[in-house]
DRENVEXDREN-6580 format. One record per residue (C-alpha): residue in three letters; x, y, z. Coordinates in steps of 0.02 Angstrom, whole numbers, plus 50000, padded with zeros to 5 digits. Layout:
# residues N
ALAXYZ ...
END
This chain:
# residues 278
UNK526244403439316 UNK525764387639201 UNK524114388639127 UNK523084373739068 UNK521914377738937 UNK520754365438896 UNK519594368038720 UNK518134363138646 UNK517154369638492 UNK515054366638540 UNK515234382838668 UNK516124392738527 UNK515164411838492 UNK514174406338318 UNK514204387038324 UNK512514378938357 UNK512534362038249 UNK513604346338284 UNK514984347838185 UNK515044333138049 UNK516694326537974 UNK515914314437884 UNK515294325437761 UNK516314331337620 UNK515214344337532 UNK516054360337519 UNK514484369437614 UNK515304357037786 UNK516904360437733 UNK516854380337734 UNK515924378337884 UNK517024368337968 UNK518504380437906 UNK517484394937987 UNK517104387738160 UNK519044384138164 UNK519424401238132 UNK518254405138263 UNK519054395038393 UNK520644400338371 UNK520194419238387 UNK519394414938554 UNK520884404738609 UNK522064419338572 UNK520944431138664 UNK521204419138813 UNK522894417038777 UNK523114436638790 UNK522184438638932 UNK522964425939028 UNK524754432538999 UNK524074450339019 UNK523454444639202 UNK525364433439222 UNK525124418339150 UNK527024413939077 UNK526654396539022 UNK525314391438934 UNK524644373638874 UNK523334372238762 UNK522424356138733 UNK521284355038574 UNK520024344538658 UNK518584344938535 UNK518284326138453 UNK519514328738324 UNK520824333738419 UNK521274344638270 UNK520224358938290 UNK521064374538313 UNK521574383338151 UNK523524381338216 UNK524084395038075 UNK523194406038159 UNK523674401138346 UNK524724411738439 UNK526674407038465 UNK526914409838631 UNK525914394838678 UNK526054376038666 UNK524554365238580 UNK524124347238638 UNK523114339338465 UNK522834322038372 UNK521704307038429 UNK522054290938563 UNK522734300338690 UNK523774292438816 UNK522624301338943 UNK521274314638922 UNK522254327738990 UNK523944324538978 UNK525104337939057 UNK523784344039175 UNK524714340639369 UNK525504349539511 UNK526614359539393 UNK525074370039343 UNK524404385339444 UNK522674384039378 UNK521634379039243 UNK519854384939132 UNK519204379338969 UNK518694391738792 UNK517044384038714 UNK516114375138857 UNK514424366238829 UNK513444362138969 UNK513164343439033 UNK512064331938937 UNK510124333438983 UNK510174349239025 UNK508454362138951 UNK508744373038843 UNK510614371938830 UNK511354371838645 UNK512444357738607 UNK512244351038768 UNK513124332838791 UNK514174323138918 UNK515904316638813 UNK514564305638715 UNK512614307938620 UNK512654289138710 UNK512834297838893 UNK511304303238997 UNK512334306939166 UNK513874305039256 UNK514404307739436 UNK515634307439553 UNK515524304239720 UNK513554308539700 UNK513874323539620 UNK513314325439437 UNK514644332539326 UNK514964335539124 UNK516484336839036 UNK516754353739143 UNK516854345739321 UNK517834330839275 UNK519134342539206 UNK518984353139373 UNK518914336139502 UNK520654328939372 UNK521534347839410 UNK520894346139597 UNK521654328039621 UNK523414338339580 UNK522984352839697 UNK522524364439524 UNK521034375239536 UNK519834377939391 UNK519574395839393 UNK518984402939177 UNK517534394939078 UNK516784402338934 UNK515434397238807 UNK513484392238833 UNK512724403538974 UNK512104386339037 UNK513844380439045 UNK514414396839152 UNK513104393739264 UNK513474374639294 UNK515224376639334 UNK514694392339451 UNK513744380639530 UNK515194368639558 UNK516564382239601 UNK516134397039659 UNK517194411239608 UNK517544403639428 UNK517704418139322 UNK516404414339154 UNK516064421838994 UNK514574417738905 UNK514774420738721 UNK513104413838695 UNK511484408338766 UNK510654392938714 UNK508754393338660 UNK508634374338620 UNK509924360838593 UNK510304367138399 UNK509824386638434 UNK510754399638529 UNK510684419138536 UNK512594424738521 UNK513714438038537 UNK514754442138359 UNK516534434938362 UNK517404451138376 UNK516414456138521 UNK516364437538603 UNK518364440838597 UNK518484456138662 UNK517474447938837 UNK518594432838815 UNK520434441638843 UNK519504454438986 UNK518864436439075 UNK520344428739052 UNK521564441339124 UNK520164441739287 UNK520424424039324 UNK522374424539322 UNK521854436439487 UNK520794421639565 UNK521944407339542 UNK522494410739712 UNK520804414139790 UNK519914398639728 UNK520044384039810 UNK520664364939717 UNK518984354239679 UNK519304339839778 UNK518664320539764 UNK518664311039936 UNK519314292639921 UNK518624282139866 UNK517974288139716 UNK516204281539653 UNK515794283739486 UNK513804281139396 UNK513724280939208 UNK511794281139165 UNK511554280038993 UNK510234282738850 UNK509944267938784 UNK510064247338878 UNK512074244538838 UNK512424233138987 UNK512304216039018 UNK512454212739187 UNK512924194239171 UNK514434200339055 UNK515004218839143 UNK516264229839068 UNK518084228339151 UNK518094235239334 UNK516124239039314 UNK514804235139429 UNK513064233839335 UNK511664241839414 UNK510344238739267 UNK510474238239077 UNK510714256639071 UNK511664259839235 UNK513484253539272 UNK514904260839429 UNK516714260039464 UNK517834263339609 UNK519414267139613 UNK520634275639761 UNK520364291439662 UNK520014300139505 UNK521364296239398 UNK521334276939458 UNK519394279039389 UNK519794287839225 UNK521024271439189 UNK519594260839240 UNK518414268239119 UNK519544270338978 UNK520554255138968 UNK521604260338843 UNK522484274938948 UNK524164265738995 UNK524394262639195 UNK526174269539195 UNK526114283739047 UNK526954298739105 UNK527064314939031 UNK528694315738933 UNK529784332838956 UNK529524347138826 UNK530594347938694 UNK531784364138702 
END
C-alpha cells in the first residue's frame, strides 16, 4: 500500500514557539537544528510503523512553511520526501494511487482554547469551512484525500489536534505527543518516549485504512474564509471571490480541488504529477 505522509513541525513533542527564520542568532539557529532533529525522529517512527503494519510505499511531504524541515540526513531511505517552496499544488502526489493518508506534527485549527501553536495555514486566518463545516489544515488534507477516494486514518501532535480530527473521522488512529496549556505552552512527552507511541500508532492505522471510510465533499463545494483583520474590499474582490464583508469572502467551485485553484491562483490548472524517477 502507498502511504501519504503529510508533516508539519508546531505539533512536534518539545516545540511550543513559532519557529523564526528570520533570525540568525545562533540561540534560533541551534534551536531550529534541534526541532529538525526532532521531526525527523518522529517521521521515522511513523515511517516504521507504517511499514511494520504494510505500508510498501511511502511519500513524505515536508509541509511545514519552509518546506525544508526535516533533517533529511537523518530521514530514513526507504521513503520518498516532497520539500522546497511554490508548490505546484499543496499536496502534490496525494490521488487514487494512495491507500490512505495521516499527518506527524498536527496543530489544531486556528481559534481554538488552549491549543499550542494553534493556526489555520496563516496568523491572518480566523476560520475556514467547507461546505459549512469548519476545518484546519487537518480536514482540508482529509476532504483533498477524500475527493480521490483516500481515507485519512494517523494524526499525531497537540491533544487538541487528536481530538479535532476525531471529531471529523471517527476511527482516526491519534497520538498526542503533547497537550497544549496556552497557545506558546504545552505539557509534553520526551522525544524518545513521543517516538516510541508514534511507530505503535502508526502501525495501528495501517489496520484501519480499510475500515475508515473517504471524507467526502458534496458538489458544489462552498468555501468561507473569515479572517482577523478587514482585508477585503468588496467593490474590488479577490479572483473567483464573493465578498461577504471586509473580513469575510467565499468561493465555489464543482469540488475541492477546483476550490484550492480558486484560492491559490498560482497552482497551475493542468499540473500533473510527473512519474518518479527510477
Amino acid at each position: 500500500m502507498k502511504f501519504y505522509l503529510m508533516t508539519d513541525l508546531e505539533g512536534v513533542a518539545g516545540v511550543y514557539q513559532w519557529e523564526s527564520r528570520d533570525d540568525t542568532s545562533l540561540e534560533n539557529h541551534e534551536r531550529r537544528m534541534r526541532q529538525r532533529r526532532w521531526l525527523a525522529e518522529e517521521v521515522n517512527a511513523a515511517i516504521a510503523g507504517l511499514t511494520a503494519g504494510g505500508a510498501d510505499d511511502i511519500i513524505v511531504n515536508d509541509g511545514h512553511g519552509a518546506g525544508y524541515t526535516i533533517d533529511l540526513d537523518m530521514a530514513a531511505p526507504c521513503a520518498r520526501y516532497i520539500h522546497g517552496r511554490e508548490r505546484p499544488f499543496w499536496l502534490p502526489y496525494l490521488d487514487e494511487t494512495c491507500g490512505a493518508t495521516g499527518i506527524v506534527g498536527a496543530h489544531a485549527k486556528a481559534c481554538t482554547p488552549g491549543a499550542c501553536l494553534c493556526h489555520t495555514m496563516s496568523s491572518a486566518i480566523r476560520d475556514w469551512s467547507f461546505n459549512g463545516v469548519s476545518v484546519g489544515e487537518m480536514g482540508l488534507q482529509a476532504f483533498i484525500a477524500g475527493h480521490f477516494g483516500v481515507p485519512f486514518v494517523f494524526c499525531t501532535g497537540d491533544r487538541f489536534a487528536c481530538r479535532e480530527i476525531e471529531e471529523l473521522v471517527p476511527g482516526c488512529v491519534t497520538v498526542a505527543v503533547k497537550c497544549g496549556l496556552s497557545r506558546f505552552s504545552s505539557v509534553t512527552w520526551p522525544p524518545a518516549h513521543a517516538c516510541d507511541l508514534i511507530r505503535r500508532g502508526a502501525e495501528k492505522a495501517m489496520q484501519q485504512a480499510g475500515r475508515i471510510a473517504p471524507l467526502k465533499l458534496d458538489s458544489p463545494v462552498l468555501f468561507r474564509e473569515v479572517r482577523r483583520q478587514p482585508s477585503f474590499d468588496p467593490e474590488n474582490p479577490p479572483p473567483h471571490s464573493r465578498v461577504i464583508d471586509c473580513r469575510t469572502r467565499e468561493i465555489e467551485g464543482k469540488d475541492i480541488i477546483d476550490v484550492m485553484h480558486k484560492i491559490y491562483t498560482r497552482f497551475p490548472l493542468d499540473w500533473q504529477a510527473p512519474v518518479w524517477p527510477d
